[in-house]
C-alpha positions as CSV (number, residue, x, y, z in Angstrom):
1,X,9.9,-64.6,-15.0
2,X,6.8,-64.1,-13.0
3,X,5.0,-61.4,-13.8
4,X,4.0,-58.6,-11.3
5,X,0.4,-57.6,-9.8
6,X,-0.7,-54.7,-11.3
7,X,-3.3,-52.8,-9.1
8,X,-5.2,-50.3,-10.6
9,X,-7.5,-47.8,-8.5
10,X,-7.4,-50.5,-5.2
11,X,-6.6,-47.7,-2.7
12,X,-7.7,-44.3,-1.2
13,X,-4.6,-42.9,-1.8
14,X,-2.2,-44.4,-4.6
15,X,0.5,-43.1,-2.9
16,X,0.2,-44.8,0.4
17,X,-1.1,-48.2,1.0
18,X,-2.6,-47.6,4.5
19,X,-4.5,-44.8,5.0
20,X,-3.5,-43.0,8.8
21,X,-7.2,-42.0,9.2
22,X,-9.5,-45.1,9.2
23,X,-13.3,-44.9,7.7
24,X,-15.9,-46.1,9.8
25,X,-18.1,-48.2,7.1
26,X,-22.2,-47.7,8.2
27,X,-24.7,-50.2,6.8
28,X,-25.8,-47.4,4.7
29,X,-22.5,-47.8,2.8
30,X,-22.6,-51.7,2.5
31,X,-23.7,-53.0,-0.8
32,X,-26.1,-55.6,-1.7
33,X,-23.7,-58.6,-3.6
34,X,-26.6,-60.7,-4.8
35,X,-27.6,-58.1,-7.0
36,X,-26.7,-59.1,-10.9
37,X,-26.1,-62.9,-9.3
38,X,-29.3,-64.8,-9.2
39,X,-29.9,-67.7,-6.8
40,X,-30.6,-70.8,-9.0
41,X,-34.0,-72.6,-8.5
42,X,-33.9,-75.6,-11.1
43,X,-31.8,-78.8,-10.7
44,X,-30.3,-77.9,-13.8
45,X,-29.2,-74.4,-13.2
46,X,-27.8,-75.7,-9.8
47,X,-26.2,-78.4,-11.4
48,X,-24.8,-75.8,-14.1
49,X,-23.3,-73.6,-11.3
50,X,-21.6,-77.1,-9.9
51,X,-20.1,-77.4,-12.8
52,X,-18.5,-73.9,-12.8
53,X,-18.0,-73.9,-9.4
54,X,-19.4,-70.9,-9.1
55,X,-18.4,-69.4,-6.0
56,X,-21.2,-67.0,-5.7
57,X,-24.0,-69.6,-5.1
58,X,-22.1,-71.2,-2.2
59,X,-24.9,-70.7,0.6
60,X,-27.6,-71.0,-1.3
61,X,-27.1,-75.2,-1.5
62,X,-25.3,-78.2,-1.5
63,X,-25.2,-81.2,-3.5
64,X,-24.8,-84.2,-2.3
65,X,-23.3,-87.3,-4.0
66,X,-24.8,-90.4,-3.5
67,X,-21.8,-92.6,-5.0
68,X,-19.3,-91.5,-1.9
69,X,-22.0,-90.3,0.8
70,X,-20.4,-86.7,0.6
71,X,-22.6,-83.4,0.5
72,X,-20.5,-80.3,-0.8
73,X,-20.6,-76.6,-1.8
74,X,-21.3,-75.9,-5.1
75,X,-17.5,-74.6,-5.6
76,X,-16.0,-77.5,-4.1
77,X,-12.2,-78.2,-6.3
78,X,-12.9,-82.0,-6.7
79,X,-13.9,-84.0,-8.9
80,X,-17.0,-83.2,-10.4
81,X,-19.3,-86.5,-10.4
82,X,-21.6,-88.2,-12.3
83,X,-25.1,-86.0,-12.8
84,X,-27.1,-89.5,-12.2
85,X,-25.2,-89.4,-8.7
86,X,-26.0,-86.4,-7.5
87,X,-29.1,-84.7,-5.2
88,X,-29.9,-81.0,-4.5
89,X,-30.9,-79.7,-0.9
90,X,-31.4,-76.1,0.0
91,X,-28.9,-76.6,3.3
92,X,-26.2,-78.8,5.0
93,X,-29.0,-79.7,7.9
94,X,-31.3,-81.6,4.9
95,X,-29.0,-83.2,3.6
96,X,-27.3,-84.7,6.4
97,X,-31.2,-85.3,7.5
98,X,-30.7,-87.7,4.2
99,X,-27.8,-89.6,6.0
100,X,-24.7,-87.7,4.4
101,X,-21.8,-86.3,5.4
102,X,-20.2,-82.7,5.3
103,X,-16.9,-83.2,2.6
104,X,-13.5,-82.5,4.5
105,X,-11.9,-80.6,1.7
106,X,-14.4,-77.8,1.0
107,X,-16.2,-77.7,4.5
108,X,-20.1,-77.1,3.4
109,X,-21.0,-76.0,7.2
110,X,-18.1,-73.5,7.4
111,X,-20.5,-71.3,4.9
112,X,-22.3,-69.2,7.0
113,X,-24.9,-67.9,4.5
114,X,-24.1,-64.5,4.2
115,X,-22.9,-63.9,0.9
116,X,-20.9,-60.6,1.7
117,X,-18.8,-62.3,4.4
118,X,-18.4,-65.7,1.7
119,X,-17.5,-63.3,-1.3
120,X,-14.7,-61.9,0.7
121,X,-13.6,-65.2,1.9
122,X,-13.5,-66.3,-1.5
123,X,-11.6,-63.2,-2.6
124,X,-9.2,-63.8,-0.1
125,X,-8.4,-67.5,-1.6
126,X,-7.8,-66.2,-4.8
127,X,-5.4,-63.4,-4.0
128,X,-3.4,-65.3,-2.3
129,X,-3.3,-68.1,-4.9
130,X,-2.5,-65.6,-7.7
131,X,0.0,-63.0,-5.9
132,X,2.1,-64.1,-9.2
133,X,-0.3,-63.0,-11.7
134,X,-1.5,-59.6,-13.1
135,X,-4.7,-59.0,-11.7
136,X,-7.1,-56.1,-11.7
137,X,-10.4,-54.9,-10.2
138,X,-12.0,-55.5,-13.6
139,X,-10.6,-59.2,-13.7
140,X,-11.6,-60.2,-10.4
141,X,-15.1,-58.4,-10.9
142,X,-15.4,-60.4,-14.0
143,X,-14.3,-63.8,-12.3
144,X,-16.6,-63.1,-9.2
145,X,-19.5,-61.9,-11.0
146,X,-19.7,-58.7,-9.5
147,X,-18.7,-54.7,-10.3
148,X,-15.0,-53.8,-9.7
149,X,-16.9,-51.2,-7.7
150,X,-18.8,-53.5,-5.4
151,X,-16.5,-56.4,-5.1
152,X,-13.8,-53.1,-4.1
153,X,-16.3,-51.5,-1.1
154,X,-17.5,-54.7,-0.5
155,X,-14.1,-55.8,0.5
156,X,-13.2,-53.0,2.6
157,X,-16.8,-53.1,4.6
158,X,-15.9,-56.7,5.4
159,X,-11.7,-56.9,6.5
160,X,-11.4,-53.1,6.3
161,X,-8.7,-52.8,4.2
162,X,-8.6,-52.7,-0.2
163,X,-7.4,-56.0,-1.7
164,X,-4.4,-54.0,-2.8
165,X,-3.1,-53.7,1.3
166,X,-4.4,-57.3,1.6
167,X,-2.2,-58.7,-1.3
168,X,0.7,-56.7,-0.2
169,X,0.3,-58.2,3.2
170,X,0.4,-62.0,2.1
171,X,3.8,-61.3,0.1
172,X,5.3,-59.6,2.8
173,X,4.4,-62.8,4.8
174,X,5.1,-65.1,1.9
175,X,8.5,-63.0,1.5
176,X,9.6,-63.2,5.3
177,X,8.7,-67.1,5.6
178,X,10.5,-67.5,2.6
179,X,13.7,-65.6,3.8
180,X,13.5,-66.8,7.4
181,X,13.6,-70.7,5.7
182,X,17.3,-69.6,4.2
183,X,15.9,-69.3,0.9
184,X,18.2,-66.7,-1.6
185,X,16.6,-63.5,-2.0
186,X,15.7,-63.9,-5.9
187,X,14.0,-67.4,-5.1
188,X,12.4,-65.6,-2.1
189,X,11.3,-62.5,-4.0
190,X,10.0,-65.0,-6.6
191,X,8.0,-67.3,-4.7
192,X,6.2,-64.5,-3.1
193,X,4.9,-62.9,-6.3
194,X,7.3,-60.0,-6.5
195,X,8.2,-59.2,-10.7
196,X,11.5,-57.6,-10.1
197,X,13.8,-56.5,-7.2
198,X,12.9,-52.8,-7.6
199,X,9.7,-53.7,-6.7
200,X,10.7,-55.8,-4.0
201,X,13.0,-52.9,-2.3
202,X,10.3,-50.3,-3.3
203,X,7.7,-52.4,-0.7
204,X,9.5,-54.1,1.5
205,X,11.9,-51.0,2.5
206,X,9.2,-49.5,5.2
207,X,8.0,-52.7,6.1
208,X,11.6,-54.8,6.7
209,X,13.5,-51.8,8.0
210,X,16.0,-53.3,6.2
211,X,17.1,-55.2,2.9
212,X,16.0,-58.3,2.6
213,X,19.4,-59.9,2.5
214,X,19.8,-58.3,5.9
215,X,17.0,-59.7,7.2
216,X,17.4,-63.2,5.5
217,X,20.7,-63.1,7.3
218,X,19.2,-61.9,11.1
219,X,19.4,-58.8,10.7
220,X,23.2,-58.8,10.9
221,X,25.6,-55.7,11.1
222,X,22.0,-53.2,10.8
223,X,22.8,-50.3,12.8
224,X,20.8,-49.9,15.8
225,X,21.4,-47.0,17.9
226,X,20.0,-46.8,21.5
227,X,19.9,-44.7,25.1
228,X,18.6,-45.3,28.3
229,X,17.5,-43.0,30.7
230,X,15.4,-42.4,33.7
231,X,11.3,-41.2,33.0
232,X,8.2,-41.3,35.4
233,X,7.8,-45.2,34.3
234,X,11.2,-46.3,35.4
235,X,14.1,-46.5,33.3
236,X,13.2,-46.2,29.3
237,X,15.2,-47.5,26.0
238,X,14.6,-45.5,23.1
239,X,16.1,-47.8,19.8
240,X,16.6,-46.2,16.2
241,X,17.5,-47.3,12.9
242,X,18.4,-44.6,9.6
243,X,14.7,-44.8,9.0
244,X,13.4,-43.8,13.0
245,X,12.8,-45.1,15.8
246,X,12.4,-49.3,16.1
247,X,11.2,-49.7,19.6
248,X,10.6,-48.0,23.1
249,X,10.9,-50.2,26.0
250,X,10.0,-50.0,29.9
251,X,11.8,-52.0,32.6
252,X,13.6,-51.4,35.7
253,X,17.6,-51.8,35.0
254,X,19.7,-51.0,32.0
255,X,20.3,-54.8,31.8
256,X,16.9,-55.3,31.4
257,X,16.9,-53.1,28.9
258,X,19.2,-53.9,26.9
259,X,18.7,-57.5,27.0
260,X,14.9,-56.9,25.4
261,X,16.8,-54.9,22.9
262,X,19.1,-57.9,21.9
263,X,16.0,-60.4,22.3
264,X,14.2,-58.3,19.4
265,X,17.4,-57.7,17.4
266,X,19.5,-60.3,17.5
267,X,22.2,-59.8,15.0
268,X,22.2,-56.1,14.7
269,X,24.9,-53.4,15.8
270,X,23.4,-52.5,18.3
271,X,25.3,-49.2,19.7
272,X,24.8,-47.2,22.9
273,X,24.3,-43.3,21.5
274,X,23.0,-41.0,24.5
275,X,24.5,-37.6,22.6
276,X,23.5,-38.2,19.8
277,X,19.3,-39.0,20.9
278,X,19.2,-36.5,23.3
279,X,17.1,-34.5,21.3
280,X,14.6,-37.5,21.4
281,X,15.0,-38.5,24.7
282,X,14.0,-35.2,25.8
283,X,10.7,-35.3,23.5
284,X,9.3,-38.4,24.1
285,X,10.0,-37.2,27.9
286,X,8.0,-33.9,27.6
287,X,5.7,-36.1,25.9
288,X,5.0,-38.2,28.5
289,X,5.0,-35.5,31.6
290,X,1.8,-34.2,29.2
291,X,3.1,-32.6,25.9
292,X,1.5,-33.2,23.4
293,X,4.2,-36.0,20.8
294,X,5.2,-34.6,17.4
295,X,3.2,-36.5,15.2
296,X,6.2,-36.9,12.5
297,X,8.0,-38.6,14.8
298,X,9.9,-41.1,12.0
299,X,8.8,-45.2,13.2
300,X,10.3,-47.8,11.5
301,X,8.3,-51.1,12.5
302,X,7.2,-54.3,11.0
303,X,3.6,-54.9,11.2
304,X,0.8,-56.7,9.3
305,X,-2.3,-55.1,7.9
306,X,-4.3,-55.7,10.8
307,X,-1.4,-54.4,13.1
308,X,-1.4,-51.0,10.8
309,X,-4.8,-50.4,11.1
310,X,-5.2,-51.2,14.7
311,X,-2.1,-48.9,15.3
312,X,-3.2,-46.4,13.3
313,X,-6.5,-46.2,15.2
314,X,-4.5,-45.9,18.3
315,X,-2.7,-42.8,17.4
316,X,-6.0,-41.2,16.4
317,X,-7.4,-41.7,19.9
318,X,-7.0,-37.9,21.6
319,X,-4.7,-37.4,24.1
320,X,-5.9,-38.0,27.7
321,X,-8.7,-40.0,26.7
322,X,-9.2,-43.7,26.0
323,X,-11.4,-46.0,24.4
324,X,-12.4,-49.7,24.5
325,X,-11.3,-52.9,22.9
326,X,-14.5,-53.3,21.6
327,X,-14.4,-49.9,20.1
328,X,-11.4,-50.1,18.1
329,X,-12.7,-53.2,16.4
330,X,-16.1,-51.5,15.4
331,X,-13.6,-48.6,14.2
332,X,-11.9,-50.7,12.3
333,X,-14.8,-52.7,10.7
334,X,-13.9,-55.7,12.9
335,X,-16.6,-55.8,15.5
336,X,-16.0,-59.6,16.9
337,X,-11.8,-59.1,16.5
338,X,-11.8,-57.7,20.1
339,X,-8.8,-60.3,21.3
340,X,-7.4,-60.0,18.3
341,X,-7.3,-55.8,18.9
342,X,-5.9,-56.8,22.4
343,X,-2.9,-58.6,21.2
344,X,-1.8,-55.9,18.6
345,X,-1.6,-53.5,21.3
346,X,0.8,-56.2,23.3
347,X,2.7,-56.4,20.6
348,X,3.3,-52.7,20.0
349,X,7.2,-52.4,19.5
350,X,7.1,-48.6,20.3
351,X,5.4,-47.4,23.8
352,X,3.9,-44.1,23.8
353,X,4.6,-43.5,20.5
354,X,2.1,-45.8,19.4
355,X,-0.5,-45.2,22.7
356,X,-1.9,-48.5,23.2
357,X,-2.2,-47.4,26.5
358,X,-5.1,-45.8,26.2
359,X,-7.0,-48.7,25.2
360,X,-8.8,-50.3,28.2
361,X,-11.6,-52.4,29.0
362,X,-15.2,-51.6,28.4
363,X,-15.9,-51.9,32.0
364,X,-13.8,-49.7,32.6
365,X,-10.8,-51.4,34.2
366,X,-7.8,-51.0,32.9
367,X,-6.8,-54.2,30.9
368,X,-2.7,-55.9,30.5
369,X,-0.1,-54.3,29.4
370,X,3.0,-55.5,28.1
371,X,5.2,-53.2,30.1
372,X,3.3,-53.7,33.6
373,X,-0.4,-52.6,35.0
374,X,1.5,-50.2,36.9
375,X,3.2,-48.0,34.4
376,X,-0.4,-48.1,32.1
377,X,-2.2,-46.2,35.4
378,X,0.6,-44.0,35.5
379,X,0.9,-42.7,32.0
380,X,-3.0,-42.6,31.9
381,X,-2.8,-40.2,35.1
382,X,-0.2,-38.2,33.6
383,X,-2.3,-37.7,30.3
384,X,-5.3,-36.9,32.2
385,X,-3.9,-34.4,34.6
386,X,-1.4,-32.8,31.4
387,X,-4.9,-32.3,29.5
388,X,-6.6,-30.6,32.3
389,X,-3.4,-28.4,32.6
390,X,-4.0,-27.5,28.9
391,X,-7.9,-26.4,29.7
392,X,-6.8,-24.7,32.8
393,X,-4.1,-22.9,30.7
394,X,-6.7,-22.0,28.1
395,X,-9.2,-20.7,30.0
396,X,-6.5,-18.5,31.8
């Protein structure tokens, strides 16, 4: 049996793997990761950290081997050569100067020489190449050459999540490829590092928004109730599951609606309950007319990390304001991931609730919206003229 990850001290809070509230890592906070890992300066220490393929000294050369006209990093997975065969230079530019070429299988010019960026990269590998093992903080410190408090910060100051959230997304990738190939659940759960089915339902229960059989199988017979009803955007569907509320959709006819339902749950029960959401009709509706939204409002909605933490971001931003692209990635410790930012708000499952809305361009112009420019103007008016009621009503 495989055995399970064991995680010890990876996260802010051991009792919830994404934090709501995101930290905003400064350079004073980033940590120097060539301290305690000397840059080698003899042949023979370079050729020492070739043999151990010693990750941490990828950057500072590459060896090239004369016998197949190859240059590599010095943690390349093939086959180590023959010493005699083998040249130092300091960079890829020398030693293609010398008339070799860049190896295909570890990619010597990918390294872009910052040895933060390439530990993280490297981290990255090995997580996902050992979600089956028991690893720790201390092992991976040890295996990297680096404190398990370093190689921890480090890590969130590069992706901005722990390796704990990063590990948990790869299963939960591994987990759904596996169960959307028709794979049983045990060989699933297996294959995707998960020690026992406890474990499995413990993590995947908030993340599925359903058992894994069910969603091995389309989702089939899982309860969805929904309503429609008329709001300031047009008509609105408002989905739930047992867990909360699965998706919040905009169009202009019920058929509309319902068929975008159907298209992102195919094989549920999906069931028509005005009655019984009422109550959260008439929330999300108060909401949008410029109260402000419960913030325990129950969501149940798949995501990956980067989707949590971009969404999470989003419901921090105060109501009736709004803030750039560019912004949330800096927030998130992302600042180049500005498209990538974009598309997580397009794929929010759950307008309003989740206010990707209020994310706009940093010229100023509005930006796409997956429910129509239109209705983005519109709620944005309503927020803005709803908080100036509230400092009118205030100053009263």
């Amino acid at each position: 049996m495989r055995a399970n990850l064991v995680w010890q001290q990876w996260s802010d809070s051991p009792s919830q793997g994404y934090p709501l509230k995101l930290r905003i890592m400064t350079t004073s906070t980033i940590i120097n990761l060539q301290e305690g890992s000397a840059v080698p300066h003899s042949n023979q220490e370079r050729w020492q950290a070739v043999l151990a393929r010693d990750r941490s000294q990828d950057g500072a050369f590459v060896f090239a081997v004369s016998s197949t006209g190859v240059y590599c990093r010095p943690s390349c997975p093939s086959k180590r050569p023959r010493r005699e065969n083998v040249t130092f230079y300091r960079s890829s530019r020398e030693a293609e100067k010398a008339g070799f070429r860049a190896c295909l299988r570890c990619r010597p010019r990918a390294t872009s020489g910052n040895p933060r960026s390439e530990l993280v990269k490297a981290l990255c590998r090995y997580i996902e190449q050992h979600l089956d093992e028991t690893i720790t903080l201390e092992h991976l410190g040890t295996r990297f050459q680096q404190s398990p408090f370093h190689l921890q910060r480090s890590f969130k100051a590069v992706l901005g999540i722990s390796p704990r959230a990063y590990a948990d997304s790869c299963r939960m990738n591994q987990l759904k490829r596996n169960l959307q190939a028709g794979h049983s659940v045990t060989r699933a759960m297996y294959d995707a590092g998960y020690g026992s089915s406890s474990r499995l339902y413990e993590r995947t229960a908030s993340q599925l928004g359903m058992t894994p059989d069910k969603y091995r199988r389309g989702a089939i017979a899982a309860p969805i109730r929904y309503t429609c009803a008329d709001s300031p955007l047009g008509r609105m569907l408002i989905a739930t599951t047992d867990k909360g509320i699965c998706a919040i959709q905009f169009a202009d006819s019920d058929d509309e609606l319902e068929h975008g339902l159907k298209h992102e749950f195919p094989f549920a029960n999906r069931r028509r309950d005005d009655e019984a959401m009422e109550s959260l009709k008439h929330d999300l509706l108060r909401h949008m007319r410029g109260e402000k939204l419960n913030p325990s409002l129950p969501l149940d909605i798949q995501a990956t990390a980067f989707q949590r933490r971009v969404w999470s971001c989003l419901q921090a931003i105060p109501f009736g304001e709004t803030c750039s692209y560019s912004q949330i990635a800096k927030t998130i410790g992302q600042p180049k991931a500005r498209r990538a930012v974009a598309r997580a708000c397009a794929t929010n499952p759950v307008a309003v609730a989740i206010p990707c809305h209020r994310v706009v361009r940093e010229d100023g112009d509005q930006g796409g919206y997956r429910w129509g420019v239109e209705r983005k103007q519109a709620l944005l008016e309503m927020e803005q003229k709803g908080s100036l009621k509230r400092i009118g009503d205030l100053r009263m």
